[in-house]
Structure formats: C-alpha cells, structure tokens
C-alpha positions in Angstrom: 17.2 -31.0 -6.4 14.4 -30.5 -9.1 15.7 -30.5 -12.8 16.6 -27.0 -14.0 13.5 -25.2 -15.6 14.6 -22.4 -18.2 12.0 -20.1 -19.1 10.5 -18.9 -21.9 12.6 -17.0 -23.8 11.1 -13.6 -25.3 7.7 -12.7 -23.3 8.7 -15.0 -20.1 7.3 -12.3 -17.8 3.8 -12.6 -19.3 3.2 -16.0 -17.4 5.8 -16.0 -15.2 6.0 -17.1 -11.4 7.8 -14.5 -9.6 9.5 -15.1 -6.0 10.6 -11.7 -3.7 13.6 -12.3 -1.4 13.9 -9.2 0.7 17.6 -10.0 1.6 17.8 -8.9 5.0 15.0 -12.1 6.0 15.6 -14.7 3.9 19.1 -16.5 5.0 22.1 -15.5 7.1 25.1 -17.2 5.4 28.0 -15.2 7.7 26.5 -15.5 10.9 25.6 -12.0 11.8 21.9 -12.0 12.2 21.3 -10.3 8.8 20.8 -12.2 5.8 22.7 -12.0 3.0 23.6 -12.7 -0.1 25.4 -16.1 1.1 22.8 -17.3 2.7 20.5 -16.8 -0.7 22.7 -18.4 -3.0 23.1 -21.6 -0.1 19.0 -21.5 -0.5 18.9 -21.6 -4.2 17.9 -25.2 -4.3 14.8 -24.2 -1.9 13.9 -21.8 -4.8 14.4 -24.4 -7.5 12.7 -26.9 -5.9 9.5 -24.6 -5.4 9.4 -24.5 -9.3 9.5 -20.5 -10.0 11.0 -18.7 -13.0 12.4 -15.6 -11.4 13.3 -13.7 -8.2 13.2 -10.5 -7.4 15.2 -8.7 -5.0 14.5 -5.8 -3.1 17.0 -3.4 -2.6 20.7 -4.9 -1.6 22.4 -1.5 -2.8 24.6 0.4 -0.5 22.0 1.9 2.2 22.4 3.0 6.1 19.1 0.7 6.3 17.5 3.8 7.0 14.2 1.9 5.6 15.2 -1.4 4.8 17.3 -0.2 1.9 15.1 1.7 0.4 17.4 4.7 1.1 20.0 4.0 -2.0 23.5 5.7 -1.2 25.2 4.0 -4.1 23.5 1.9 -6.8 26.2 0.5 -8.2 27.7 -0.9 -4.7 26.1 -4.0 -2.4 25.6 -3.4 0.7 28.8 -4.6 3.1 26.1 -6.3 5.3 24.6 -8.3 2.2 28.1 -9.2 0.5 29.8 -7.5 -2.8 28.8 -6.9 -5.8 31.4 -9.9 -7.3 29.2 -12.2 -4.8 25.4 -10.3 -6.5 27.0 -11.3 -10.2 27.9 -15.1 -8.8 24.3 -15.4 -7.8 22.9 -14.1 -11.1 25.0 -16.5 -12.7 24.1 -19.1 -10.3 20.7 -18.7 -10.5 20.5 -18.8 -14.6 22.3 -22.2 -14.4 19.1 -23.0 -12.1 16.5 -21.7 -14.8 15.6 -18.6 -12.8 15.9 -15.3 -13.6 17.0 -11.9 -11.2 15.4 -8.8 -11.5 16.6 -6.0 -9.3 14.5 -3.5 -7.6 15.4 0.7 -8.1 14.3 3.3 -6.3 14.0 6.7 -8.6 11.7 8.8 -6.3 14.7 9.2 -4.1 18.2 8.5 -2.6 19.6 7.8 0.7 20.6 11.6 2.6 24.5 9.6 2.6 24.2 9.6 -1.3 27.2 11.8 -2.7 24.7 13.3 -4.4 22.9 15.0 -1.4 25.9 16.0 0.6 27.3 17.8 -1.9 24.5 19.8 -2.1 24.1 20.0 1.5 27.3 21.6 1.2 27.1 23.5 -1.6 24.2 25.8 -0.3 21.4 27.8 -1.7 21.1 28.4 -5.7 23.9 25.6 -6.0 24.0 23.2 -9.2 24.0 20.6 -6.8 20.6 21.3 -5.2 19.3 21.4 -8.6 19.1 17.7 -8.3 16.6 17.8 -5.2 14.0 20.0 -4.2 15.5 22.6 -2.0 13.5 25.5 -1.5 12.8 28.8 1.2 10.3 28.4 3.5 6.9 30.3 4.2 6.4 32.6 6.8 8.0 36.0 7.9 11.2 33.7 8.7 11.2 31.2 6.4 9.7 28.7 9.6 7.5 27.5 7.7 7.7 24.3 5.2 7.4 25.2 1.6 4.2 23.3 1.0 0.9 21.3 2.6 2.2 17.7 1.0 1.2 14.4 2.9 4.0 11.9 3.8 4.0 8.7 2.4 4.9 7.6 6.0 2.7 10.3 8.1 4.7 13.0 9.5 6.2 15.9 7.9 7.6 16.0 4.0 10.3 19.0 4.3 13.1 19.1 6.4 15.1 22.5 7.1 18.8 22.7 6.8 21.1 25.0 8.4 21.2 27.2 5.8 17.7 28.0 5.7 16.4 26.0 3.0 14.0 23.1 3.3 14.1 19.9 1.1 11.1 17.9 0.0 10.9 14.0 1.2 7.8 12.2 0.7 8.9 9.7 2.9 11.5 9.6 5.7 13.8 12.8 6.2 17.0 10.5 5.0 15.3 9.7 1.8 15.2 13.2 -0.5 13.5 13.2 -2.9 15.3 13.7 -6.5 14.2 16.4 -9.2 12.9 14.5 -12.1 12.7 17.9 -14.1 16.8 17.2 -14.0 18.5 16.0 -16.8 21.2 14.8 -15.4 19.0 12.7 -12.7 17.4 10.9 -15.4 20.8 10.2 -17.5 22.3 8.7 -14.4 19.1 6.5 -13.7 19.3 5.2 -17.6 22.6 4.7 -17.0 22.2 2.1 -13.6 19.8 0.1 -15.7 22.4 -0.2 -18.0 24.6 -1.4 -15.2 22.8 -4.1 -14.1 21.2 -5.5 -17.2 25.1 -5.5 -18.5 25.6 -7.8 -15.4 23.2 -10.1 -16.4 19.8 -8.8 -14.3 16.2 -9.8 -16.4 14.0 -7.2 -15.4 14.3 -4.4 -13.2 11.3 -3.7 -10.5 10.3 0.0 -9.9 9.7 1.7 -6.6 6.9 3.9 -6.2 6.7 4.5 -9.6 3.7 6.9 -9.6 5.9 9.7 -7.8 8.8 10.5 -9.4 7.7 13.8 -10.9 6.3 16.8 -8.9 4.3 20.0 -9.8 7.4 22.5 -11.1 5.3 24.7 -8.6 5.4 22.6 -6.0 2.0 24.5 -5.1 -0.4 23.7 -2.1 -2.8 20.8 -2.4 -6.1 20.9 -1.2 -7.8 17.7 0.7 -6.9 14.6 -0.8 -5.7 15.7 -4.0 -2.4 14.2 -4.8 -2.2 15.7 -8.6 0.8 17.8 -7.5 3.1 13.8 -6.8 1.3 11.1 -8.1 1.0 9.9 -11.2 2.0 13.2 -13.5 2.0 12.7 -17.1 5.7 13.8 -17.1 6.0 9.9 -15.9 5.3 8.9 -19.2 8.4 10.5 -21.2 10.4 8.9 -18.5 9.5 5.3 -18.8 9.3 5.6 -22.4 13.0 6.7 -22.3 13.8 3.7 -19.7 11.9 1.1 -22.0 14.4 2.2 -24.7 17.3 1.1 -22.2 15.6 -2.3 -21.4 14.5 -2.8 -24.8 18.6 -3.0 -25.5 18.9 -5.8 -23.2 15.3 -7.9 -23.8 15.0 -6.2 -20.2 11.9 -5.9 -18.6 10.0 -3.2 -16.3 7.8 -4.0 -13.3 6.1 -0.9 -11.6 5.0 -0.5 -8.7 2.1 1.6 -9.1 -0.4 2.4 -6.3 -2.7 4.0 -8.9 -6.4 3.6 -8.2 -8.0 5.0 -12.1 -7.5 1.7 -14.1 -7.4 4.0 -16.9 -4.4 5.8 -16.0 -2.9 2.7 -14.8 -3.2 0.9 -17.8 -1.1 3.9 -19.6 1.7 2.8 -17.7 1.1 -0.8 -19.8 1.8 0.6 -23.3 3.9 -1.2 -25.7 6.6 1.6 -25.5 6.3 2.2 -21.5 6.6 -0.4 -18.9 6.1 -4.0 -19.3 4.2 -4.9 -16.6 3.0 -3.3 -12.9 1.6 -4.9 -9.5 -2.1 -4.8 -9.2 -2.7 -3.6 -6.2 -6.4 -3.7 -6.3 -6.8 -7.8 -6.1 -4.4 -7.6 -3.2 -6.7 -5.2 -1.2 -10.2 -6.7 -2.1 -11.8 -8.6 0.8 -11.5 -12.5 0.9 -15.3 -12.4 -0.9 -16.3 -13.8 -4.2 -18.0 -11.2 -5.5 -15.4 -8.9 -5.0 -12.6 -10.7 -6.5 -14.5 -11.4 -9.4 -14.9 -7.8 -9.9 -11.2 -7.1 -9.2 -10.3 -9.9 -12.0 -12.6 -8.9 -14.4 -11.7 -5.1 -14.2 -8.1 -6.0 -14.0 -8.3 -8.0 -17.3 -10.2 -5.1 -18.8 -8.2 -2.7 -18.5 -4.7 -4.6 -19.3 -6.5 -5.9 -22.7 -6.3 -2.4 -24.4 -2.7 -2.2 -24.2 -1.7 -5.8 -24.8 -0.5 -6.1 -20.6 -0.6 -9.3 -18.9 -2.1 -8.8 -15.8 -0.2 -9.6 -12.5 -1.7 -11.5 -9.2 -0.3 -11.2 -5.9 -1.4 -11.5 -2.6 0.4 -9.9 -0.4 4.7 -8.6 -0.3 7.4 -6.9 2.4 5.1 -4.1 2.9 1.2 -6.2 3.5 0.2 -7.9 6.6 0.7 -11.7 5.5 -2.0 -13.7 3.6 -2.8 -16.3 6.5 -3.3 -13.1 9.0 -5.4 -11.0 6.9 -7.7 -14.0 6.0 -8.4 -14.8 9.8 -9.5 -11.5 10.5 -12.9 -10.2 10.6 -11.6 -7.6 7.9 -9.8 -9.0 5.0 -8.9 -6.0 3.3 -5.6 -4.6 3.4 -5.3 -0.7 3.9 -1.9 0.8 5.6 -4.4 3.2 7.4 -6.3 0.2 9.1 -3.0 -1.3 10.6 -3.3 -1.5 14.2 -1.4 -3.6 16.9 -3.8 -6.4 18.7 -6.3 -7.3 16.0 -7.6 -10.4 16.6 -6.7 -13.4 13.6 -7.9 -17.1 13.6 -4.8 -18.6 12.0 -6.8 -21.6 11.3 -9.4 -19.7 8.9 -7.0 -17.8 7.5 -4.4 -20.6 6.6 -7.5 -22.4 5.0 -8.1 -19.4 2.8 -4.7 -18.6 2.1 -4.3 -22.2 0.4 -7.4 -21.4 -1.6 -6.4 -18.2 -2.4 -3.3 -19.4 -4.0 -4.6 -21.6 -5.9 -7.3 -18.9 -7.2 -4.4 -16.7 -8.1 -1.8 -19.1 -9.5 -4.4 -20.0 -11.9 -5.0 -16.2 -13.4 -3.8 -15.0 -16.6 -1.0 -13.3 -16.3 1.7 -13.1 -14.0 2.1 -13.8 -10.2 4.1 -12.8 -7.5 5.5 -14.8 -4.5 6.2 -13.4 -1.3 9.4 -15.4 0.6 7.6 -17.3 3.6 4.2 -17.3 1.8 5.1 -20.8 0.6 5.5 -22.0 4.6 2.3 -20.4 5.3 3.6 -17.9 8.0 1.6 -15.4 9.7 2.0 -12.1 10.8 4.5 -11.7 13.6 4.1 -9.1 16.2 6.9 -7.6 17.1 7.6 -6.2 20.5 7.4 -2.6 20.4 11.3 -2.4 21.9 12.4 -4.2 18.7 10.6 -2.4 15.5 13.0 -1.2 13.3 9.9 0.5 10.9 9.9 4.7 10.5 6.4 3.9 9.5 6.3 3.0 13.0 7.4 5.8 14.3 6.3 8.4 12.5 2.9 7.5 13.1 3.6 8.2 16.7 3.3 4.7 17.3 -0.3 3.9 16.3 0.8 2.0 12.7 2.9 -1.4 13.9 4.5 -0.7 10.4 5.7 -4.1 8.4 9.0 -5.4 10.5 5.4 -8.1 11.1 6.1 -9.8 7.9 9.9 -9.3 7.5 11.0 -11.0 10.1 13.4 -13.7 9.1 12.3 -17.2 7.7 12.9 -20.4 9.6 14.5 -23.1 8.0 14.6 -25.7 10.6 12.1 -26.6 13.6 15.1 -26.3 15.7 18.5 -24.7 16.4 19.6 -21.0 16.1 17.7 -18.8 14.5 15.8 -21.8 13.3 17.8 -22.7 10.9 18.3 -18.6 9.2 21.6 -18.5 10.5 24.6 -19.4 12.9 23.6 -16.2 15.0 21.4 -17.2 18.6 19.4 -13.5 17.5 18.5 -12.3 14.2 17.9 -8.4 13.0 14.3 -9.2 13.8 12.7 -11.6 16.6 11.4 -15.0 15.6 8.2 -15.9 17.7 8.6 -19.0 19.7 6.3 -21.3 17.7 8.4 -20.0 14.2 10.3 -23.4 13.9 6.6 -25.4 13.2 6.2 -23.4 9.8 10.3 -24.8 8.9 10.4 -25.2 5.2 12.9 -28.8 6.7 9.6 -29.4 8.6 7.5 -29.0 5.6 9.6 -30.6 2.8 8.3 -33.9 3.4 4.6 -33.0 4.7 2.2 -33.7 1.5 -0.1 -32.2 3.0 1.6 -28.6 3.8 2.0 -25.4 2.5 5.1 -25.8 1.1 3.8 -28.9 -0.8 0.8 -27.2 -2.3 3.1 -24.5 -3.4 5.3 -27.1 -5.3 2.7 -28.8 -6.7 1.1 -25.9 -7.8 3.8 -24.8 -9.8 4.6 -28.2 -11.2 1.4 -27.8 -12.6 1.3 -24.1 -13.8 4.7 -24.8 -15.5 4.2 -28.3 -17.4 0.4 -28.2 -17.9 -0.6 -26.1 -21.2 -3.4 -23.7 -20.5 -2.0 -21.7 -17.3 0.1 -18.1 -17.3 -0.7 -15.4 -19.6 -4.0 -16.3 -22.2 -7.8 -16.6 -22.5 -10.0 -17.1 -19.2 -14.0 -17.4 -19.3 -16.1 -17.5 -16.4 -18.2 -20.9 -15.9 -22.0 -20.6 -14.3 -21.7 -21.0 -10.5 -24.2 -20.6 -8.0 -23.6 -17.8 -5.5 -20.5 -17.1 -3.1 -18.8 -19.8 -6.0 -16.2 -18.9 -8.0 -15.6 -21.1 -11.3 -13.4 -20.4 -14.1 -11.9 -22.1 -17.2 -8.4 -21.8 -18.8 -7.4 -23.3 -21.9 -7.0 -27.0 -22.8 -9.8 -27.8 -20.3 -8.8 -26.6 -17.1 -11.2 -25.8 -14.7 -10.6 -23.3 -10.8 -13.5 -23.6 -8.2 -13.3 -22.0 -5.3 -15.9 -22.0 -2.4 -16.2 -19.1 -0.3 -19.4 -20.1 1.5 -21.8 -22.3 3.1 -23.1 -24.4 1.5 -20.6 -27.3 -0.3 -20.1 -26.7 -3.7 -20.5 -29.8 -6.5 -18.0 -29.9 -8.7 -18.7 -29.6 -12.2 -18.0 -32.7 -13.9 -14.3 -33.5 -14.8 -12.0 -36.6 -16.0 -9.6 -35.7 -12.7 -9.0 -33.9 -9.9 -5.2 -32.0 -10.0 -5.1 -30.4 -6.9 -7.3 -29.5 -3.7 -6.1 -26.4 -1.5 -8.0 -28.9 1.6 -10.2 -32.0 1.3 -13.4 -32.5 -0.2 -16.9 -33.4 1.8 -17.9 -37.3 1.8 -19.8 -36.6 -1.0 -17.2 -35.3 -2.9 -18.7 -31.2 -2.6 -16.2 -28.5 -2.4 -16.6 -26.9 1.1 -16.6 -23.6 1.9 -13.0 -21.8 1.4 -11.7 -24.4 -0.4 -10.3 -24.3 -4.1 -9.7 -27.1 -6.4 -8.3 -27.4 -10.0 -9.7 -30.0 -12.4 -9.6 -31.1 -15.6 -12.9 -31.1 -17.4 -12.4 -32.9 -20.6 -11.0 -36.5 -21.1 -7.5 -34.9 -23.2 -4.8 -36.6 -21.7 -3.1 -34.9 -18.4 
C-alpha cells in the first residue's frame, strides 16, 4: 500500500482530488449483492493507492431506495443494507489514518414519503402544523381534480400527488420524495442541525443535492414555457447557505453544491466567501469532446469563479452521466439527460483514447476535480436489460430515457469469480456485462499501460509536483484543434483533438502521455501529454 498522503490542512478543497463512491456499486463486503460499507472500508487501499485526498459518498442514509437513496427517511441512521452508523464512523476514522477525507452527501429539496416527517402529516390532514413542513395544497378544478400547478418534473411525469384527503403535495421528482417547505423554520433548524451531526462525527465537507431548488414561489403560481423562476435558483437560497456556512464554518467544514445553473453570474453567487465553498461545473461536463469548446468552457468557468475568490471544479462525468469512455465514442459527445436514448452507437476504442486525454486535460485545471468510481478502470456504459432497471427516470419517461442504472452498475475487482470480484454473491443489485471482468482494477494493477495506471500516475504527479490544483493557468499559442496550457513552475498540458500531429513545444522531459507519440515524436490526434518546459529540476 502507498504511504499515507494527509492533505492540506485549511483550503484542501481548493486543489483537491475528489473520488465518489456511490455505496450501493462499489464493493459488497456481506455477500448480498449490494455493496456496502464493508466492502468500502476492505477497498480503502484501492483508494489510497490511486493517490486521492477525499471521497465522497452519496447518500448511505436510511432510504427504501426509492431512488438510489436519494429518498432520505432518517439522516441520522445508515442504511441496514449499507451497515450502521458505528461501521460509517470506523470508516471516517479509517480513512483519515489513510490521508483521505469523507464528505457526505444531503439532500434538502426533499425527504423519503417513509420520513416521520411526512407520515405524520399524512395523518394529520389538511391545515395541520405537520403539513406546514411540505407543500400540501387543494387542487384546481370544480373538484379539486386538478393538480395545484403546471411545474415540470425533474424526472418527467407529474409533480403533485393527491392524497385521500383531498389535498395534493408538490414533488419535483418521484411521488416518494416530497418536497420540504424551505419557508419553514423548523425545516431549516433541523437541516443545520444534521450538518452538525455529521461534521461532529468527523465528516470534511458535506455535498449538496440539487441545491438550486430548495425554495419555491410562496405562490406556488403557474409557469409559463420554460421558465423555472418559480424552483430554481430563488434568491431565498442565499440566506440559506449563508446560515449553513455558519454551521461548517464551526467545524473548518466545507460545502459542495450541486448546482445545475446555466447564468455563470448567478452561479458564481453561490461562490461567495460567506455562502458555499465550492459547486460542480456542470458546463465542462456537457461541452462536446472539441477544443474550441472546452477552451471556452475553461476560460468562462475561471471567469466567473475569479470574482468571488472560488476555485473552480473539473469533472467529467458522475452516478447520474453516461460514462466518459461512452460519451467520447459517440458521434455526439455532449451529455444532455434529454438526448439519452437506448441503442446509440459508441466506438469504445475512440472514446477510451479520449477519455485518457481528457483526464489528463482535466486533472491538470486549476481547481478541484472530481472522480467518478470505475472512471479509473476505464468502464463504459452498461446497458442494462430493460427487465432489470431499477431507475424511476426510467420509468417515468414511459420508457424512452434508459435512466443511469448504465453507469451504476457494480465495479469488477477481479477478471474472474462472482460478481467479479464485488462480492461473494453469483448476482449483484445490477447486472455486470459479460466482458466486465477485462476492465478488473486486479487486471489493471500491474498493466503500465492501463487506465488504472494513468490514473495513479496522474495523481502522483498532481500531488508531489508544485504547480498543479488550485493557482494561475495561461494559455500557450497552439495552432488549431490544439489545446496548450501552462501551470506554474513550468508545466506545460497539450492535448490534440485533430488531424494533423501536434509538435510539442520544446521541454527538458516528458511526465506523462495519455497514449504514444508518432515516430517523430508529434502528439497525435486525441492524445494529451504533460511536460516540463524548463530545465528546474523534476
């Protein structure tokens, strides 16, 4: 096992490198076919040895699984099927002792329809203090038949359910995930209080779930096409994460948003010294493998996290985007949820060559980046059989949308045996394609020339050479469809993304390739390199 790293103390997440376990995929330590937290803390050598500062864990809270957790009945419970919260404090501990961090993932937009919260007001009916805490109201039409307003799902499908009673309540996303009043104060005091609970038991950072949403129009009024004004990204938001930064600020605790906000303007708000730390860009992750268009996605990016004193964040793709290598072999390399349809064609080949220069383009950003599990072994999208998604993005798009059980299905650790290697169990939650055991990370470990190993290398580098993470970046002259930029202390990222090879400017060494170079030493086309440029010692 690699030597412990410890991070930076202080501003860690400005330049750290951030690995998401989504529990249920990453290892089964009990046999059952779900991971769990057993199987994680059995794989923390894995994570050690790929050289990252911190992980971060989706939901592993008390949940029927309604959508993958994401339906919180009890925050301050683990999920039976994951282990117990004694076994979540082990692994914190564990994982400090292994120079990595935990940051923990809440959901405040809404809670699980099993939370006590919900079925006490389910059965305290209409003009209750308990359905205060959602958004319970009479429905339209000469019977009340009608839902209260014209809101889009996050998921397709309706957004109000009806209830015996009468009443409807609002749910941007699934009908077992109610949305919470934020206008409540006793919903924000109890969320203040959860970070509390888990930065007291030794969590870095907490992650925020749709983060844009949390509060509605008091009015909860009709929107007309494609306005979202009356649920995303409210300025009431602001007063909320100003109070939570208070919270973290107690516990040098730090705040990652997820925020699918498309103004950099108002996104950047989000970035202000007394709100949240930092937030996912979104924007690089959806731009088209074209060097024209990343550029513009970095440069705007760095723009508009400058103001506020932000680092920016870089990441490719997580447990809700088709995989890296997928996307990159197709003949559209953008990522829209819209777009997602079963049976589009990928040449695995391209886009595992891309995906290798793309991480090397990204891990060599300023800022922060982010590390989906299995993006290290290079795995693609898997399609699962219809019979078998688990999804409700699935299924409430009638079907069409092949929703993202694709790139949750559980990681193999070895090229053979059950499971390939995830578990005891002969069948996981999720089915493993046949070929799953030639991406095994045992397979990999020893391969110089694999994913895995570019990944470790990578991050050898980014940690223990000066001039990666958070700090200055200039653009060097390149000729077109070229990429070239320079970090401090004379580092230097090319990346190719045409015909013909590139030269390489000149440089004192070579670090690392994400594939070889021509005969005449050119960069071809998508391929990245990192080089040194001046004759410092390296």
């Amino acid at each position: 096992m690699a030597a412990p790293h410890t991070p930076d103390t202080g501003d860690w997440w400005r330049s750290a490198a951030i690995y998401q376990v989504y529990v249920r995929s990453f290892a089964d330590g009990d046999g059952d076919g779900t991971g769990d937290l057993a199987g994680v803390r059995a794989r923390l050598g894995h994570l050690a040895r790929l050289g990252i500062d911190a992980i971060w864990f989706t939901p592993w809270y008390r949940s029927p699984m309604a959508d993958g957790g994401y339906d919180v009945a009890d925050y301050r419970a683990i999920d039976p099927s994951f282990g117990t919260l004694a076994e979540a404090e082990k692994l914190i501990e564990e994982a400090r002792d292994l120079g990595i961090r935990v940051i923990v993932d809440v959901v405040p937009n809404h809670v699980s329809d099993r939370h006590a919260w919900f079925t006490a007001a389910l059965a305290a009916g209409p003009g209750s203090p308990e359905r205060e805490l959602f958004h319970f109201r009479p429905g339209r039409g000469a019977h009340g038949e009608l839902p209260p307003n014209n809101w889009p799902s996050q998921f397709a499908g309706e957004t109000w359910t009806r209830v015996p009673d009468g009443e409807w309540y609002l749910h941007l996303f699934t009908p077992e995930q109610p949305d919470l009043n934020w206008a409540h104060p006793t919903v924000r005091h109890e969320h203040e209080e959860v970070l509390r609970f888990w930065f007291q038991r030794g969590a870095s950072g907490v992650r925020v779930d749709s983060a844009a949403l949390l509060a509605k129009d008091p009015a909860l009024a009709d929107a007309a096409e494609d306005d979202t004004s009356g649920y995303v990204d409210r300025d009431e938001l602001h007063t909320i994460y100003r109070s939570w930064r208070a919270v973290a600020d107690e516990y040098d605790g730090v705040l990652i948003g997820e925020l699918w906000v498309p103004d950099p303007e108002r996104f950047s708000r989000y970035l202000r010294p007394d709100e949240l730390h930092t937030a996912f860009n979104f924007d690089f992750l959806s731009r088209p493998w074209d060097a024209s268009e990343l550029r513009e996605s970095i440069d705007m990016t760095l723009a508009h996290h400058a103001p506020v004193g932000a680092p920016a964040t870089w990441v490719l793709c997580n447990h809700d985007v088709t995989r890296t290598v997928t996307r990159y072999g197709r003949t559209d390399t953008t990522f829209a949820f819209a777009s997602k349809r079963f049976g589009t064609p990928t040449d695995l080949a391209l886009g595992t060559r891309r995906a290798r220069a793309a991480a090397l383009l990204s891990l060599a950003l300023p800022g922060a980046v982010y590390l989906y599990q299995g993006e290290e072994l290079g795995l693609p999208e898997a399609e699962v059989p219809p019979g078998r998604i688990e999804d409700p993005m699935h299924f409430r798009s009638g079907g069409t949308d092949p929703g993202r059980d694709g790139c949750r299905v559980p990681l193999p650790w070895t090229q053979d045996g059950p499971s390939y290697g995830f578990g005891s169990a002969g069948e996981p939650w999720l089915p493993q394609p046949a070929d799953w055991g030639t991406y095994a990370a045992h397979r990999q470990d020893a391969d110089p020339g694999s994913m895995l190993s570019l990944y470790r290398e990578a991050l050898r580098l980014r940690r223990t050479k000066p001039g990666f993470g958070d700090g200055p970046m200039r653009w060097l002259p390149s000729s077109p469809g070229v990429l070239a930029l320079a970090r401090g202390e004379g580092l230097v990222c090319v990346v190719n993304f045409s015909d013909p090879a590139a030269p390489l400017p000149a440089h004192s060494r070579l670090l690392l390739a994400s594939g070889p170079l021509d005969d005449e030493g050119r960069l071809p086309r998508d391929t990245a390199v990192w080089l040194r440029v001046s004759t410092a010692r390296s």
